[in-house]
N, CA, C and O atoms as CSV, one atom per row, in Angstrom:
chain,resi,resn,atom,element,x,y,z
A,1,UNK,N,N,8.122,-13.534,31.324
A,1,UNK,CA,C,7.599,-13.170,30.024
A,1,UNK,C,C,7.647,-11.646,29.891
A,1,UNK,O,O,7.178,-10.963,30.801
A,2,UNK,N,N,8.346,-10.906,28.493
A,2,UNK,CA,C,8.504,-9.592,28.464
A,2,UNK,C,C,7.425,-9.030,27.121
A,2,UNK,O,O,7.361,-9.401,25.949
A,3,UNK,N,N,6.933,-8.367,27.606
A,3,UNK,CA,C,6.095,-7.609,26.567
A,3,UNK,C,C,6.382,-6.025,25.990
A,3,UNK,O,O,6.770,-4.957,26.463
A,4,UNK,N,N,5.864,-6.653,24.427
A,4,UNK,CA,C,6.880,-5.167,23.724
A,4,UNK,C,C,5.839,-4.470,22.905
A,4,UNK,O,O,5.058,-4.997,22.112
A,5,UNK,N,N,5.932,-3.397,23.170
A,5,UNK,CA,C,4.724,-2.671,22.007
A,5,UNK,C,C,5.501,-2.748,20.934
A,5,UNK,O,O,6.725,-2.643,20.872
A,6,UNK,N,N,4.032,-3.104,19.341
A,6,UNK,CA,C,4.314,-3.524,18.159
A,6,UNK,C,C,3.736,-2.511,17.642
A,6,UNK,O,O,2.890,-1.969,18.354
A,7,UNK,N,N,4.012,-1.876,16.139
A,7,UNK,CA,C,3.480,-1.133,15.210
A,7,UNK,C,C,3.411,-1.918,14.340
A,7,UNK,O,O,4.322,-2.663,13.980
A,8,UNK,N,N,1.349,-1.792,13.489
A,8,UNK,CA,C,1.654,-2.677,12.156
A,8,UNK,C,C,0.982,-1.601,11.271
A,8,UNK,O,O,0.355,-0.627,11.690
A,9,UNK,N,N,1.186,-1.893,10.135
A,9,UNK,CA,C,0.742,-0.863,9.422
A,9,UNK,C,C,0.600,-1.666,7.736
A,9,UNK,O,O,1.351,-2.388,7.079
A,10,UNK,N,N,-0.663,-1.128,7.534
A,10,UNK,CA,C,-0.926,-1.621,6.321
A,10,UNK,C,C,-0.445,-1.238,4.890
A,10,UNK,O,O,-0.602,-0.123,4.392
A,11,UNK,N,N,0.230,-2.421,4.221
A,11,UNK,CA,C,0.923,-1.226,3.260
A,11,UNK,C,C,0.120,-2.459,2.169
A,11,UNK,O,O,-0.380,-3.537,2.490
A,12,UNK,N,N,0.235,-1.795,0.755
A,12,UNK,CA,C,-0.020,-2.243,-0.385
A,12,UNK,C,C,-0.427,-3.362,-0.676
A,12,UNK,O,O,-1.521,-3.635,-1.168
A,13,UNK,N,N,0.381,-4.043,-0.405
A,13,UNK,CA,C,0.228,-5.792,-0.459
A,13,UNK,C,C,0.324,-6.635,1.051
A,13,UNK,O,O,0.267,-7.857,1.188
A,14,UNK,N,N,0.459,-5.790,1.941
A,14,UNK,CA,C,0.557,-6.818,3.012
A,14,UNK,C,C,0.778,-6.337,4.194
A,14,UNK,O,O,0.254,-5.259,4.473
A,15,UNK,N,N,1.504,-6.933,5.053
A,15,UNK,CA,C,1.497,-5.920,6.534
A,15,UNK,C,C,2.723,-6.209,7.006
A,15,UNK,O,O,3.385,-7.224,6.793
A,16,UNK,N,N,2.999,-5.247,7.672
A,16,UNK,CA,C,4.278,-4.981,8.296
A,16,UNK,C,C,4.256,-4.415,9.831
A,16,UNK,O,O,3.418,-3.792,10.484
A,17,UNK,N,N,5.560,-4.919,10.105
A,17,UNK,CA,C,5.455,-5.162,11.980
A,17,UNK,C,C,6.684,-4.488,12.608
A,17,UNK,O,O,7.751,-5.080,12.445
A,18,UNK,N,N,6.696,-3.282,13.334
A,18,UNK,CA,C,8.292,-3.312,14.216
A,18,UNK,C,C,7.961,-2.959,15.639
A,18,UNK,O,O,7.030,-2.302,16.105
A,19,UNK,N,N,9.049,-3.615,16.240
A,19,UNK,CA,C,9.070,-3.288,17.705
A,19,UNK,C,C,10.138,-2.277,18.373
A,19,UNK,O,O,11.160,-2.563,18.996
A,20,UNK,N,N,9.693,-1.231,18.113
A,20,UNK,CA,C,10.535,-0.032,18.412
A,20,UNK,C,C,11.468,-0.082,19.293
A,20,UNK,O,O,12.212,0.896,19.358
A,21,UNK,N,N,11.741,-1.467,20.412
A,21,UNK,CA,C,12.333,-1.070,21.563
A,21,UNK,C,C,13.547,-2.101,21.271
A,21,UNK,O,O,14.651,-2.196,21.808
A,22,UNK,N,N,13.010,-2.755,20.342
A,22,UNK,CA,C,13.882,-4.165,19.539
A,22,UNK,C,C,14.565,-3.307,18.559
A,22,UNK,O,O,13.589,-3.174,17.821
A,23,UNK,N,N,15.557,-2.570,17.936
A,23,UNK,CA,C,16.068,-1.723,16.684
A,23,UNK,C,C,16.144,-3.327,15.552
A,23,UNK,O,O,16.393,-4.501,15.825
A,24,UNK,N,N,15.823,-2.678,14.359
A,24,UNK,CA,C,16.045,-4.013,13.573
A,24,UNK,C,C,14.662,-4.951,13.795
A,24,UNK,O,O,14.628,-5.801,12.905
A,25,UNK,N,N,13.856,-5.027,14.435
A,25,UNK,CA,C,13.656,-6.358,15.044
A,25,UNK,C,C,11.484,-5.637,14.533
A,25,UNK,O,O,10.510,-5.072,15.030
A,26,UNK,N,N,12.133,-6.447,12.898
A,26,UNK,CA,C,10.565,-5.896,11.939
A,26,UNK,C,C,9.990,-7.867,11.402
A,26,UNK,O,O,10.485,-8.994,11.359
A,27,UNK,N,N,8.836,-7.250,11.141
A,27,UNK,CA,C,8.664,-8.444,10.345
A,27,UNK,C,C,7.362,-8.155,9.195
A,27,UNK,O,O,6.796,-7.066,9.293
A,28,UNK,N,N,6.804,-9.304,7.911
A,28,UNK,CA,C,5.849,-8.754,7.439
A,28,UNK,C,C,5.170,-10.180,7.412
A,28,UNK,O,O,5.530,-11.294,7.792
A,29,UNK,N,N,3.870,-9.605,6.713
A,29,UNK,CA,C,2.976,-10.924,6.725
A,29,UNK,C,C,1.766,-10.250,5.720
A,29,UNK,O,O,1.289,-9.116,5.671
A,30,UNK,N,N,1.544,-11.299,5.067
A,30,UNK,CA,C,0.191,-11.330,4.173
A,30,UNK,C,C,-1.036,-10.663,4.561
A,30,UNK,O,O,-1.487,-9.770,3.844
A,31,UNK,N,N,-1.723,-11.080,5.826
A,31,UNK,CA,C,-2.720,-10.517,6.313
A,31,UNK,C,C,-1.813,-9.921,8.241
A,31,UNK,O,O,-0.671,-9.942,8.701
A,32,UNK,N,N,-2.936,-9.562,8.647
A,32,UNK,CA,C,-2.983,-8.761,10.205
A,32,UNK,C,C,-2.360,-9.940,10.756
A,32,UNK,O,O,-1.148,-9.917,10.967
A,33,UNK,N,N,-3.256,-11.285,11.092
A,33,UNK,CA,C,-3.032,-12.413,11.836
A,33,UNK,C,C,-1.659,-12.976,11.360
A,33,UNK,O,O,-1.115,-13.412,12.375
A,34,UNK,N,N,-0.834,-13.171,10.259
A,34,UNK,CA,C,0.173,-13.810,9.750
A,34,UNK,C,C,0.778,-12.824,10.566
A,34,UNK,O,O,1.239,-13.424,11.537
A,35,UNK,N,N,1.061,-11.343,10.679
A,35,UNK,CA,C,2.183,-10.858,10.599
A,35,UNK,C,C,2.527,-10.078,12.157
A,35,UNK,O,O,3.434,-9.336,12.533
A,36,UNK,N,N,1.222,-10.703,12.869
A,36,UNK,CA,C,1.644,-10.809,14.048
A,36,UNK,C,C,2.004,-12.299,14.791
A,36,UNK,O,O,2.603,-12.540,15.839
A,37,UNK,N,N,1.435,-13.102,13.884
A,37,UNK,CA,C,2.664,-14.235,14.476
A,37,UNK,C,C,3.895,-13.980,13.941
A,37,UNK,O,O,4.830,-14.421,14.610
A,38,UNK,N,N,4.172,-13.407,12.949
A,38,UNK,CA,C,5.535,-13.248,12.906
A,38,UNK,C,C,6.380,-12.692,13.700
A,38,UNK,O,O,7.560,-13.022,13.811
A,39,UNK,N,N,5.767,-11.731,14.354
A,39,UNK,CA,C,6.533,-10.692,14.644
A,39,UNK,C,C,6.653,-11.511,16.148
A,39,UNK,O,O,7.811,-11.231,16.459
A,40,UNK,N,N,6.220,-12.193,17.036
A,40,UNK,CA,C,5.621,-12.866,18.058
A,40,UNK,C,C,7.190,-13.923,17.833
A,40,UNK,O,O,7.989,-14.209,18.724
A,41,UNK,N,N,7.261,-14.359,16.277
A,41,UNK,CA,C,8.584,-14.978,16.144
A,41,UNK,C,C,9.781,-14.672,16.098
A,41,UNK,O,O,10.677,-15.461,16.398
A,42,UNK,N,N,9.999,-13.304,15.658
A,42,UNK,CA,C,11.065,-12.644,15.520
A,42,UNK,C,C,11.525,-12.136,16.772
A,42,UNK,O,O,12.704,-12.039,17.113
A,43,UNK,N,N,10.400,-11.783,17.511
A,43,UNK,CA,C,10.875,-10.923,18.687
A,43,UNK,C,C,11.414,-12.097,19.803
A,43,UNK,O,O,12.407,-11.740,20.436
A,44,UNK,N,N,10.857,-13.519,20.137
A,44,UNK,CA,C,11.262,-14.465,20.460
A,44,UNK,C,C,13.120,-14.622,19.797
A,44,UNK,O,O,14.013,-14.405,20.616
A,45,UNK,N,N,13.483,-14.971,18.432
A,45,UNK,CA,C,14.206,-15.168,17.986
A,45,UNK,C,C,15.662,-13.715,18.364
A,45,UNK,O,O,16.877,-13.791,18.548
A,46,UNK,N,N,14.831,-12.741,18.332
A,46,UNK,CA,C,15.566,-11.607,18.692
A,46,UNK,C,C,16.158,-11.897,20.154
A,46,UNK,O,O,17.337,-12.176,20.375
A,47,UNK,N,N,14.992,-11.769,21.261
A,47,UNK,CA,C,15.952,-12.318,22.648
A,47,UNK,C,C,16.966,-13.258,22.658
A,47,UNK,O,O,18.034,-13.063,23.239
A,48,UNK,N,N,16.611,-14.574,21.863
A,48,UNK,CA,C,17.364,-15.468,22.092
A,48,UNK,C,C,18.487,-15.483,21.590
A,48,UNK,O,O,19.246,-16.334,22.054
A,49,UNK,N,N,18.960,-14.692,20.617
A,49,UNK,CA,C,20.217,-14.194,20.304
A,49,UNK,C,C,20.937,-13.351,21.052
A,49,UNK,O,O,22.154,-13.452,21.205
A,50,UNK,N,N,20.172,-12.416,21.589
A,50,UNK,CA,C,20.737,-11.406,22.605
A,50,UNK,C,C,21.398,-12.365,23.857
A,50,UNK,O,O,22.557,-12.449,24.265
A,51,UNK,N,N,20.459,-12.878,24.177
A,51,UNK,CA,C,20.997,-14.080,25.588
A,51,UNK,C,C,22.133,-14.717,25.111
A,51,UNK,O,O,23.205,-14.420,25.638
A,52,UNK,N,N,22.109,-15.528,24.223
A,52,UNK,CA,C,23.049,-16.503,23.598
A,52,UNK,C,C,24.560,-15.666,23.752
A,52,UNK,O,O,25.545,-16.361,24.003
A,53,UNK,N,N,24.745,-14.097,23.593
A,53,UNK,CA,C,25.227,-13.451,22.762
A,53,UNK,C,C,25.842,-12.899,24.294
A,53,UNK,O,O,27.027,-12.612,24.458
A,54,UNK,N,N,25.229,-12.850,24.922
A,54,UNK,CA,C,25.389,-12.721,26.889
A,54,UNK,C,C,25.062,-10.835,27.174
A,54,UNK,O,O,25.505,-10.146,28.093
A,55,UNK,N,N,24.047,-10.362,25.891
A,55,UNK,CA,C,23.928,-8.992,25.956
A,55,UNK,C,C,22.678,-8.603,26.698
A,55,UNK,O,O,21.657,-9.290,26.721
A,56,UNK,N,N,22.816,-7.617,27.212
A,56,UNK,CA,C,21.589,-7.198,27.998
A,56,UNK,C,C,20.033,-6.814,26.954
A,56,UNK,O,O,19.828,-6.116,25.961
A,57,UNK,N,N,19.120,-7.763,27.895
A,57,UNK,CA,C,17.780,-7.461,26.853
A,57,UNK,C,C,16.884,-6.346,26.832
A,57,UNK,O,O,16.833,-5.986,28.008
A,58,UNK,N,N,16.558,-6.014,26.528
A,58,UNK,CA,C,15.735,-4.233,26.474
A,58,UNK,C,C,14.937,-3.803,27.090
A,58,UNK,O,O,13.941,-4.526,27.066
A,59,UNK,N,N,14.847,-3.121,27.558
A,59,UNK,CA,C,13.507,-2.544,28.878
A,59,UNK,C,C,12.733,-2.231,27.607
A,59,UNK,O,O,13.073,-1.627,26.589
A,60,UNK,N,N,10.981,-3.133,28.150
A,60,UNK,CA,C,10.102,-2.397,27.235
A,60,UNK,C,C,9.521,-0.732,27.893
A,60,UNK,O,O,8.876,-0.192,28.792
A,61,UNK,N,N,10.217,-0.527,26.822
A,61,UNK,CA,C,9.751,1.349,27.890
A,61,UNK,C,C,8.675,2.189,26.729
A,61,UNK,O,O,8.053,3.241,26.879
A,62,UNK,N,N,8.742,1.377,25.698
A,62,UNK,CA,C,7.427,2.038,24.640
A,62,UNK,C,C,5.743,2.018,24.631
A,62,UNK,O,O,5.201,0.918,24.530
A,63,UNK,N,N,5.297,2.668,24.688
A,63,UNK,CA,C,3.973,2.791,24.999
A,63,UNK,C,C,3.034,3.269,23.906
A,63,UNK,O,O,3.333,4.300,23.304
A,64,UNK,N,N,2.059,2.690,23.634
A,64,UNK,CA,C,1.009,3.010,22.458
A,64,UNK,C,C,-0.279,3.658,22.817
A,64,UNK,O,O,-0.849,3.232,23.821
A,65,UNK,N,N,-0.913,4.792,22.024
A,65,UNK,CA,C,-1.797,4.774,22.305
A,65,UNK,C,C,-2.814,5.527,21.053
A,65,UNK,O,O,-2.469,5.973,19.959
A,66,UNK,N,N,-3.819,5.484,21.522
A,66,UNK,CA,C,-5.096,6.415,20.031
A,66,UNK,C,C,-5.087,7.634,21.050
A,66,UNK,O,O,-5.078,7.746,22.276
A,67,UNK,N,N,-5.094,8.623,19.797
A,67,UNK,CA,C,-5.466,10.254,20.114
A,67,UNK,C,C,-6.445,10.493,19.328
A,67,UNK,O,O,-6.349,10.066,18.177
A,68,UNK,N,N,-7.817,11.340,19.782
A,68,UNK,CA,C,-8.819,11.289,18.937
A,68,UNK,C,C,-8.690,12.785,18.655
A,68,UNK,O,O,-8.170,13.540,19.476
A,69,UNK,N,N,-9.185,13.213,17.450
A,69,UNK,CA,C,-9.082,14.633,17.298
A,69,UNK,C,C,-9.858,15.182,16.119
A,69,UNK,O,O,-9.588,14.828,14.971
A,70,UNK,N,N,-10.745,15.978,16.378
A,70,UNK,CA,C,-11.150,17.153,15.538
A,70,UNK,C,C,-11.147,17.001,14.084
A,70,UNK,O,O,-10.048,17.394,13.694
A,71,UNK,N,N,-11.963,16.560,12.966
A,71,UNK,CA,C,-11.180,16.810,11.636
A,71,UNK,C,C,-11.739,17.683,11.282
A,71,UNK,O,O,-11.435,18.222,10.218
């Protein structure tokens, strides 16, 4: 099992998902919970094309974190 840091970010109407280490490899969703199962689907769907495809799959080498700071 490979684990990938996700960015979601709240936009206007809904939420949106990418996995920086995946290029391409976004998804959106209605609320927080929808659009991380999505993305949970895409990124699944993403490997399995890569494999299928006989291409090498991506080192998760991205890392997240909070910086607190001063306002």
């Amino acid at each position: 099992m490979k684990e990938y840091a996700v960015i979601y970010e709240k936009c206007e109407t809904d939420w949106g998902a990418i996995v920086p280490d995946l290029p391409g490899c976004v998804s959106i969703g209605d609320t927080l919970e929808e659009v991380q199962n999505n993305v949970k689907e895409a990124i699944a769907l993403y490997l399995e094309v890569l494999a299928e495809r006989g291409e090498n799959i991506p080192e998760a080498i991205t890392k997240v974190g909070v910086v607190e700071v001063a306002a």
